[in-house]
N, C-alpha and C positions, 0 to 999 in steps of 0.2 A: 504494500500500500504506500502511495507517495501522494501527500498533501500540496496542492498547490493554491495559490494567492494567486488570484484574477484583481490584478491592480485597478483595471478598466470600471468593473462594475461592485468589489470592495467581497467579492464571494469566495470563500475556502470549500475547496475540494476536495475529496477524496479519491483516487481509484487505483487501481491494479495496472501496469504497463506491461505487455508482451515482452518477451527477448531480444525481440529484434526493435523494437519501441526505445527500450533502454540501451540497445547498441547503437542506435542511432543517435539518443540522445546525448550519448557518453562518447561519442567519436570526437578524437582530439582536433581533426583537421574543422570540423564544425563549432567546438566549444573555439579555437582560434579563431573563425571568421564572425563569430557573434560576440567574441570580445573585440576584436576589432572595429564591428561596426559601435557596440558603444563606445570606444575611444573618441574611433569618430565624432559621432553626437556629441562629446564633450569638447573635441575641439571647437566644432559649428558654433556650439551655443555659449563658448568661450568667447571665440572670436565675431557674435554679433553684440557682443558687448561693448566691443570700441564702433560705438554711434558715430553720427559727425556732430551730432553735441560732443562728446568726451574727443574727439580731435580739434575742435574746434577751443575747448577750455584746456587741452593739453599745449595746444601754441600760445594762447592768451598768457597762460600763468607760467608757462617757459618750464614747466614740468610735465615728463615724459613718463613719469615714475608709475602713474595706473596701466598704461599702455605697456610699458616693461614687464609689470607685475605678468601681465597678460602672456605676453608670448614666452615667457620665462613658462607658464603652466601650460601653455600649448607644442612648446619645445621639450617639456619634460612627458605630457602624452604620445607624443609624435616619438620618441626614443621607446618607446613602451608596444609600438607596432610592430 
C-alpha cells in the first residue's frame, strides 16, 4: 500500500501498485528527468523574479546585490542538473 497526496485537490490516497507500476516509478533514468524538470521550475520562477521594476531600482540605487542574490541561486541549481 502507498499513500499518496493529490496537492491539486488536498485528497490522500491509498492503493496497491503492480510490479511493473513501481519499476516504472522507481526507474533512475525517470526519477532524473522529473528532478530535472523541477530544477527547472525553480530556475523559471527564480528568474521571473528580476521584473523591470527590480532592474529598473537595481540601476537607480546602483545596487546589483538582489539580482546577484538571484543568479548566485540559479547558478547553484543549474550545477545541480
Amino acid at each position: 500500500m502507498i499513500r499518496e497526496f493529490n496537492v491539486v485537490t488536498g485528497v490522500e490516497t491509498t492503493r496497491d501498485y503492480t510490479t511493473e507500476e513501481l519499476a516504472e516509478i522507481n526507474d533512475p533514468v525517470r526519477v532524473k528527468e522529473d528532478t530535472n524538470a523541477n530544477i527547472r521550475a525553480q530556475i523559471m520562477a527564480l528568474e521571473s523574479t528580476i521584473t523591470p521594476r527590480r532592474l529598473r531600482d537595481a540601476l537607480l540605487s546602483g545596487s546589483m546585490q538582489f539580482i546577484q542574490d538571484v543568479e548566485d541561486q540559479i547558478d547553484a541549481l543549474r550545477s545541480q542538473l
